[in-house]
Biopython code that builds the backbone (N, CA, C, O; Angstrom):
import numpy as np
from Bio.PDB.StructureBuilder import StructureBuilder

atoms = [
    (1, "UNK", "N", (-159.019, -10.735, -221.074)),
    (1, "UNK", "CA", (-159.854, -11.082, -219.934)),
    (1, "UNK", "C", (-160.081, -9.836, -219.091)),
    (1, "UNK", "O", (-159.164, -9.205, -218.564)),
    (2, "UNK", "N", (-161.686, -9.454, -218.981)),
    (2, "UNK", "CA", (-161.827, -8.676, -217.969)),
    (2, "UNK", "C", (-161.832, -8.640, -216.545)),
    (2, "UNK", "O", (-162.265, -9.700, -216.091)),
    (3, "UNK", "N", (-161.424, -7.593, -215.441)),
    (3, "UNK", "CA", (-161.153, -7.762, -214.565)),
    (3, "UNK", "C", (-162.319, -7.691, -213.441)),
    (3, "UNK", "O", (-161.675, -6.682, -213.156)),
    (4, "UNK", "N", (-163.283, -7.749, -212.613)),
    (4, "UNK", "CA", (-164.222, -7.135, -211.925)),
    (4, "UNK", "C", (-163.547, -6.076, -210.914)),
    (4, "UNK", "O", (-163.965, -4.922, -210.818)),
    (5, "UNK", "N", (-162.390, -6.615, -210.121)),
    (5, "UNK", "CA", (-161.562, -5.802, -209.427)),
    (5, "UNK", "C", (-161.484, -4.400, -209.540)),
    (5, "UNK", "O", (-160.505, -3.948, -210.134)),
    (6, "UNK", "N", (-162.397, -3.558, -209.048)),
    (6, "UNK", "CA", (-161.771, -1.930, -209.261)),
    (6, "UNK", "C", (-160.559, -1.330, -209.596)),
    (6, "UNK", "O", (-160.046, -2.201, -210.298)),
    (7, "UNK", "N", (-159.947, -0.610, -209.557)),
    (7, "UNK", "CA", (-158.855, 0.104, -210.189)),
    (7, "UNK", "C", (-158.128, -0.675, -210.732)),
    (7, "UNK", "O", (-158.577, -1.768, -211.077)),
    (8, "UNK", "N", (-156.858, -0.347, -210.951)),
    (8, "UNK", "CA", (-155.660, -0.940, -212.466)),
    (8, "UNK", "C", (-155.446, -2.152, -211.439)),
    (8, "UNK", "O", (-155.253, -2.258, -210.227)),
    (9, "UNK", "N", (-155.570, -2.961, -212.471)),
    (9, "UNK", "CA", (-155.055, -4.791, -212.532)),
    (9, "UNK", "C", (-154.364, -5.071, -213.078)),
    (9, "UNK", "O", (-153.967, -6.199, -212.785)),
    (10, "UNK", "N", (-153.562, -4.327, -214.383)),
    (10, "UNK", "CA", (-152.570, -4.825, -215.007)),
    (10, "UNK", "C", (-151.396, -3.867, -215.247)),
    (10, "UNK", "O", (-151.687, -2.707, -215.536)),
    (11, "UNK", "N", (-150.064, -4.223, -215.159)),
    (11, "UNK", "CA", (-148.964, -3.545, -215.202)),
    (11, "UNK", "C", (-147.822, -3.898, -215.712)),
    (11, "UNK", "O", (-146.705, -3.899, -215.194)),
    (12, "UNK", "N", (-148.282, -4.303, -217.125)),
    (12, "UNK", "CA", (-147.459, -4.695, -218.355)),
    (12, "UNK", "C", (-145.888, -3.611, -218.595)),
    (12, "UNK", "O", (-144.813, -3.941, -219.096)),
    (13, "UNK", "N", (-146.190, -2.664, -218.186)),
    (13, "UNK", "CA", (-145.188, -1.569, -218.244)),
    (13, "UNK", "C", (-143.738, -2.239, -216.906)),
    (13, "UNK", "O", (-142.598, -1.836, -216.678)),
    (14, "UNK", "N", (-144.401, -3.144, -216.443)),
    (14, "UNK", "CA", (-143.491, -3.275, -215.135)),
    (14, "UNK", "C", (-142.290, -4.629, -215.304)),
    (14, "UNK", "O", (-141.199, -4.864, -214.784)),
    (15, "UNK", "N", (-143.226, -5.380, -216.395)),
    (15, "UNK", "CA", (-142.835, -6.281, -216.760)),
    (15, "UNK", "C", (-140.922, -6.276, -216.733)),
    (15, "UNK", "O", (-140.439, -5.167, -216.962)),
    (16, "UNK", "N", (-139.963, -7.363, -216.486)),
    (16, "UNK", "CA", (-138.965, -7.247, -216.499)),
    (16, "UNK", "C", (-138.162, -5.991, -215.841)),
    (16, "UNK", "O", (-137.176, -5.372, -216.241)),
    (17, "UNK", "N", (-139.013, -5.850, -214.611)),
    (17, "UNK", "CA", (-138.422, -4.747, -213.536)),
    (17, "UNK", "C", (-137.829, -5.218, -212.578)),
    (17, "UNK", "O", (-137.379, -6.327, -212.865)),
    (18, "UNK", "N", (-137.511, -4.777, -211.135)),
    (18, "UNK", "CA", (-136.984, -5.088, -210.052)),
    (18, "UNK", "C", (-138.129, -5.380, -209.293)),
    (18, "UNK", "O", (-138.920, -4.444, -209.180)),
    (19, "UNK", "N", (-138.436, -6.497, -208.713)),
    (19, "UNK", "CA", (-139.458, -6.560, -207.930)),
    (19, "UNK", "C", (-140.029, -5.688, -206.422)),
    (19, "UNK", "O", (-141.216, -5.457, -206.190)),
    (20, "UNK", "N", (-139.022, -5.348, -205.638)),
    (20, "UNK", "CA", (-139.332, -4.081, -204.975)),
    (20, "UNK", "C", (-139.742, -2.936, -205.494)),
    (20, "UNK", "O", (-140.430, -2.095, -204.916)),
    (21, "UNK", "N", (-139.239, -2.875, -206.823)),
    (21, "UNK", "CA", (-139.858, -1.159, -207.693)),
    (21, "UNK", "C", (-140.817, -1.457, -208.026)),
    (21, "UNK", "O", (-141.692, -0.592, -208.073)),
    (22, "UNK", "N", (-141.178, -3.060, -208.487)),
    (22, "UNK", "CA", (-142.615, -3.375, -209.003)),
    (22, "UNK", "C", (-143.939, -2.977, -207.849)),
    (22, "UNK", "O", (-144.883, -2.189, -207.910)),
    (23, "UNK", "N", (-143.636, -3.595, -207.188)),
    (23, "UNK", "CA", (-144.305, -3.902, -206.049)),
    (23, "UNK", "C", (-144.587, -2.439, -205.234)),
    (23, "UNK", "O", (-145.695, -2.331, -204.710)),
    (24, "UNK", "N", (-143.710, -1.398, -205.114)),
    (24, "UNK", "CA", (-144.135, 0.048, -204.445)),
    (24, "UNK", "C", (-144.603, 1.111, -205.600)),
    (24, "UNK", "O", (-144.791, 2.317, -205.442)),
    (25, "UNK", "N", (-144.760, 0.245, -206.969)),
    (25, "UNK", "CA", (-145.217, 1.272, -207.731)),
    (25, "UNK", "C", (-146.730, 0.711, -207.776)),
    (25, "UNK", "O", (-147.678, 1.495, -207.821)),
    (26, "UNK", "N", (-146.902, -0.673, -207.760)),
    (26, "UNK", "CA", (-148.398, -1.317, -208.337)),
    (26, "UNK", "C", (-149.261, -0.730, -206.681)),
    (26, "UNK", "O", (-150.412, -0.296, -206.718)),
    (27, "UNK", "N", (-148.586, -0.813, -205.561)),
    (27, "UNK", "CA", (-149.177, 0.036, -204.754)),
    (27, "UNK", "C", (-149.260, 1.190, -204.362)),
    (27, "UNK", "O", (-149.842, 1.410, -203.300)),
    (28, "UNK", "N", (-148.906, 1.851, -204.837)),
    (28, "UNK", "CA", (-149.091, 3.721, -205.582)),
    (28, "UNK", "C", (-150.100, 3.575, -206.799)),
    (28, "UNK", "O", (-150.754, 4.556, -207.151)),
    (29, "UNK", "N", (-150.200, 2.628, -207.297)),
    (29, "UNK", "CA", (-150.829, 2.769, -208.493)),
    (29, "UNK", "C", (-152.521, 2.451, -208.021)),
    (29, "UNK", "O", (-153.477, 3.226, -208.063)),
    (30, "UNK", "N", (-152.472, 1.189, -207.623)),
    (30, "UNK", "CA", (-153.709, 0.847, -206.806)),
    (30, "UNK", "C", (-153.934, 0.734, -205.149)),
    (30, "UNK", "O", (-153.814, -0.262, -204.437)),
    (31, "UNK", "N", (-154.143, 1.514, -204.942)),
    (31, "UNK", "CA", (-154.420, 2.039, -202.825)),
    (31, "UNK", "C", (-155.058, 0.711, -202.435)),
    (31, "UNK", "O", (-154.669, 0.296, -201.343)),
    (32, "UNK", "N", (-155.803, 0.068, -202.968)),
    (32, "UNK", "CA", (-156.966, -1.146, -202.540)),
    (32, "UNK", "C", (-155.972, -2.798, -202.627)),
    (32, "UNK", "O", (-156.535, -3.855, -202.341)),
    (33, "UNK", "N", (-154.423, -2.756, -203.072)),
    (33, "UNK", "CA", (-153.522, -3.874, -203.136)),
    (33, "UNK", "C", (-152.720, -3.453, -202.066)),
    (33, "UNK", "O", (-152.334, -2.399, -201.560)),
    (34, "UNK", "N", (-152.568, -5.156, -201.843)),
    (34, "UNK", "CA", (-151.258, -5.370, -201.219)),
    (34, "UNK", "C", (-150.027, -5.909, -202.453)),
    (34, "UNK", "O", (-150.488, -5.842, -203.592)),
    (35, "UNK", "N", (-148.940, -6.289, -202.400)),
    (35, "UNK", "CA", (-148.191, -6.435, -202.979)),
    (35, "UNK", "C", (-147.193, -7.571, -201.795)),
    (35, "UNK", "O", (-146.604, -7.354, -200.736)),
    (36, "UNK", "N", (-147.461, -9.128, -202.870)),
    (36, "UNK", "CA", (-146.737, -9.785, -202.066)),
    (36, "UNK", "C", (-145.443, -10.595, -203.308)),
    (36, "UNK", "O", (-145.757, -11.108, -204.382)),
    (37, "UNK", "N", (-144.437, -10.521, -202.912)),
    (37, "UNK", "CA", (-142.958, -10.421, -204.221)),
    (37, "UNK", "C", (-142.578, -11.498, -203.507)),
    (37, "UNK", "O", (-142.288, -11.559, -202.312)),
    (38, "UNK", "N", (-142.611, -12.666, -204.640)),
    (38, "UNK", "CA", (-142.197, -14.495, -204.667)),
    (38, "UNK", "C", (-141.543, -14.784, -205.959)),
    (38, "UNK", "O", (-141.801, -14.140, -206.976)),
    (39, "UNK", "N", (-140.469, -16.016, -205.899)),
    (39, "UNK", "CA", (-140.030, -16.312, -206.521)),
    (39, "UNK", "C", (-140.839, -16.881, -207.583)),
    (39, "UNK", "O", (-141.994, -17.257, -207.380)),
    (40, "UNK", "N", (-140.329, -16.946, -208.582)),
    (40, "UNK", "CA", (-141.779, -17.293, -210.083)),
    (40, "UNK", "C", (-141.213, -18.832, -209.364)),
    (40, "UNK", "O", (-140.175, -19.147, -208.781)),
    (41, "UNK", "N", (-142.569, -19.631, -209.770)),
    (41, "UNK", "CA", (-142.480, -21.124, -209.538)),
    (41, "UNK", "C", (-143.065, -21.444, -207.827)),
    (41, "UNK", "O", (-143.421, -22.591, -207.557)),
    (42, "UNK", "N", (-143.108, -20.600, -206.999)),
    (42, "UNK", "CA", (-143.273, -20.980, -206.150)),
    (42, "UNK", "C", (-144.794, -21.091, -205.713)),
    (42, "UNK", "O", (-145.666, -20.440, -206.289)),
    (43, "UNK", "N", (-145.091, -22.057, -204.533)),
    (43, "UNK", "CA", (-146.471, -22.220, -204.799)),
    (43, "UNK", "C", (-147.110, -21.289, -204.046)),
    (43, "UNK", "O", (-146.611, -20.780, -203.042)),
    (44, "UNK", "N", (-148.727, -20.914, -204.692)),
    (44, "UNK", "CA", (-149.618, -20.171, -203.971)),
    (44, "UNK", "C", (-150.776, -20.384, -203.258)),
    (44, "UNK", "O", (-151.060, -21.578, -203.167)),
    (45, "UNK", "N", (-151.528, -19.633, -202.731)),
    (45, "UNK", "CA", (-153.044, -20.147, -202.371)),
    (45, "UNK", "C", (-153.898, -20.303, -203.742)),
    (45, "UNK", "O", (-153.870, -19.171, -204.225)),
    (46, "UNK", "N", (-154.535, -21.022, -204.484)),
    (46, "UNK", "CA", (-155.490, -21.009, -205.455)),
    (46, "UNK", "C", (-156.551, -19.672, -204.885)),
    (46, "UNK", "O", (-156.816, -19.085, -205.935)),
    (47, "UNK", "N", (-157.033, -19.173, -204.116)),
    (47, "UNK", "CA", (-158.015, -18.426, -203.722)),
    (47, "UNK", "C", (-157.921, -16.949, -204.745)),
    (47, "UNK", "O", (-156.970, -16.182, -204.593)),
    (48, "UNK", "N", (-158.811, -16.721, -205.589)),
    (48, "UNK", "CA", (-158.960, -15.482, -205.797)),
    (48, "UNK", "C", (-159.024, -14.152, -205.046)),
    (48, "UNK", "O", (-159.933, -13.992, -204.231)),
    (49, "UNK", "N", (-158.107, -13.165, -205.265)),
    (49, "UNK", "CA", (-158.696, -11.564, -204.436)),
    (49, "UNK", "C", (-158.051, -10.287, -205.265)),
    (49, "UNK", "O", (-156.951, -10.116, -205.789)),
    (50, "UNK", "N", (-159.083, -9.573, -205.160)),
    (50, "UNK", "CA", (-159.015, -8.133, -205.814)),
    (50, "UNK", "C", (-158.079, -7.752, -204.995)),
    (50, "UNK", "O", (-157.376, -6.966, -205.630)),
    (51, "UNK", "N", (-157.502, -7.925, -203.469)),
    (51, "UNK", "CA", (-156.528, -6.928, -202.853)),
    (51, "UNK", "C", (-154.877, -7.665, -202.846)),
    (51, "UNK", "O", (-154.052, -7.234, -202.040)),
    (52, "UNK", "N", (-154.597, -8.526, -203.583)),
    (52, "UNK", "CA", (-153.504, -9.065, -203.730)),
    (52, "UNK", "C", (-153.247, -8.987, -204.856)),
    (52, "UNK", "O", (-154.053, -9.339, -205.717)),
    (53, "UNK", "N", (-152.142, -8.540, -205.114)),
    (53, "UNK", "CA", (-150.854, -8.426, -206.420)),
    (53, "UNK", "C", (-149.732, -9.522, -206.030)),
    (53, "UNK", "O", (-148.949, -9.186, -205.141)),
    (54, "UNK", "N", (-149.570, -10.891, -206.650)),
    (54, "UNK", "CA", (-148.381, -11.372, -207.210)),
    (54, "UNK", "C", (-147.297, -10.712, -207.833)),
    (54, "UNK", "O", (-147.356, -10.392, -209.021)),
    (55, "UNK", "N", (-145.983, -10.408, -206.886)),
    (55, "UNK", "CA", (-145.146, -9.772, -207.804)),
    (55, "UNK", "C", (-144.349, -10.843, -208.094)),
    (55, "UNK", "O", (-143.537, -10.927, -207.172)),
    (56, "UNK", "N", (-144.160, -11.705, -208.900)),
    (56, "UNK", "CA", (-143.385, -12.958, -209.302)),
    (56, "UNK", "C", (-142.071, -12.678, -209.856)),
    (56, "UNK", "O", (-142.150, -12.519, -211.074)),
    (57, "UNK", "N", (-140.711, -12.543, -209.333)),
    (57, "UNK", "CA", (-139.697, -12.595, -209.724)),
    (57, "UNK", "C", (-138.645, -13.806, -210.280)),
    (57, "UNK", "O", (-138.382, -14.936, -209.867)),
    (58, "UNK", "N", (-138.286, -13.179, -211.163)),
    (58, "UNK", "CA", (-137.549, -14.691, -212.032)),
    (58, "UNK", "C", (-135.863, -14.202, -211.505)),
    (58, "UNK", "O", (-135.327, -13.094, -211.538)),
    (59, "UNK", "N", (-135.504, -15.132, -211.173)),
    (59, "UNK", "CA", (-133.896, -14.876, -210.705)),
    (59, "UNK", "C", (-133.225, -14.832, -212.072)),
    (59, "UNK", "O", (-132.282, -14.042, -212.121)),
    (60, "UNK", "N", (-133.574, -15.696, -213.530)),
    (60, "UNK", "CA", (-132.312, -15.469, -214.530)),
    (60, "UNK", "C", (-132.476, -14.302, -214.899)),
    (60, "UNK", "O", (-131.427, -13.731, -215.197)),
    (61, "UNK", "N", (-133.590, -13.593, -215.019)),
    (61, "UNK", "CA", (-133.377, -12.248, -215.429)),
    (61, "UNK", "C", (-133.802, -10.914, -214.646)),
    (61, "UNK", "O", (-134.081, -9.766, -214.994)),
    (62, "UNK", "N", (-133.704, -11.758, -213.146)),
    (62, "UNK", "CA", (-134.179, -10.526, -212.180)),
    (62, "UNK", "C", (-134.970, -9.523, -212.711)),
    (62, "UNK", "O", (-134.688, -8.325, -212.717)),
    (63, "UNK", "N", (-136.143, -10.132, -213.237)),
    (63, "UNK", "CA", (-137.142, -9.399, -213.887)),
    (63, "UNK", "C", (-138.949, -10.020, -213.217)),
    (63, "UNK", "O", (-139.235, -11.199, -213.008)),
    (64, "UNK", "N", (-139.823, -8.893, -213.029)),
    (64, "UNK", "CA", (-141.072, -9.833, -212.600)),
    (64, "UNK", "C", (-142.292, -9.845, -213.900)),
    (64, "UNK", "O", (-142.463, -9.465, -215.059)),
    (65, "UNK", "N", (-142.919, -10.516, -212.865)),
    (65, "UNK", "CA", (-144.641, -10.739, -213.530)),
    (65, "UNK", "C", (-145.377, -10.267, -212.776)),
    (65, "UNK", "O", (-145.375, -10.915, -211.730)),
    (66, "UNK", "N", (-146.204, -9.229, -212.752)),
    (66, "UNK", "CA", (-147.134, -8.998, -211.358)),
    (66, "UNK", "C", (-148.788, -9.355, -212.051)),
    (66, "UNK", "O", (-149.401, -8.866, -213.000)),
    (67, "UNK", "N", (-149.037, -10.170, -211.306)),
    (67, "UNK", "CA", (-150.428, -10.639, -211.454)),
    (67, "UNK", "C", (-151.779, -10.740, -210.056)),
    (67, "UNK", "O", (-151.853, -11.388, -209.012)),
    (68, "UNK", "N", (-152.392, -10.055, -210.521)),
    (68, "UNK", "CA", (-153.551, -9.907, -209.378)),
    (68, "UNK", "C", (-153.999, -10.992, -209.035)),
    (68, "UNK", "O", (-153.887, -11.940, -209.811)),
    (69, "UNK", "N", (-154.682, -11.167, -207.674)),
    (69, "UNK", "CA", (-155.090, -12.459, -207.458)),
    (69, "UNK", "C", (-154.456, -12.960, -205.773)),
    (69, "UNK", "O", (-154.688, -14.087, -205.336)),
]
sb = StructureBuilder()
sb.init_structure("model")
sb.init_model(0)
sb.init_chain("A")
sb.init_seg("    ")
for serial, (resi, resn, name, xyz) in enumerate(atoms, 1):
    if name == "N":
        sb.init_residue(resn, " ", resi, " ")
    sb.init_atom(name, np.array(xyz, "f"), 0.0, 1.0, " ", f" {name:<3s}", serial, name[0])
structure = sb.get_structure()
């Protein structure tokens, strides 16, 4: 799936990281995100946006998902 969002949207490399390292690298990486770090499962706004990064952390393996949006 393509992204319309300008700069990097995806950060597969981050996958199963620390969510604070996730989160100050995906914003070094892209200047135009914020970076907001939630527990995976928890609920969100449905609203689409190019300036928000999901950093979704899983507690069994203190590892995330970061997903734009």
């Amino acid at each position: 799936m393509s992204s319309k969002c300008p700069g990097k949207t995806s950060w597969p490399e981050l996958v199963g990281t620390n969510g604070d390292y996730a989160a100050s690298v995906i914003e070094s990486q892209n200047l135009r995100v914020k970076t907001v770090v939630i527990l995976d499962g928890s609920p969100v706004t449905a609203d689409f946006r190019c300036d928000r990064v999901w950093v979704k952390v899983d507690k069994e393996i203190d590892g995330i998902t970061p997903t734009v949006g």
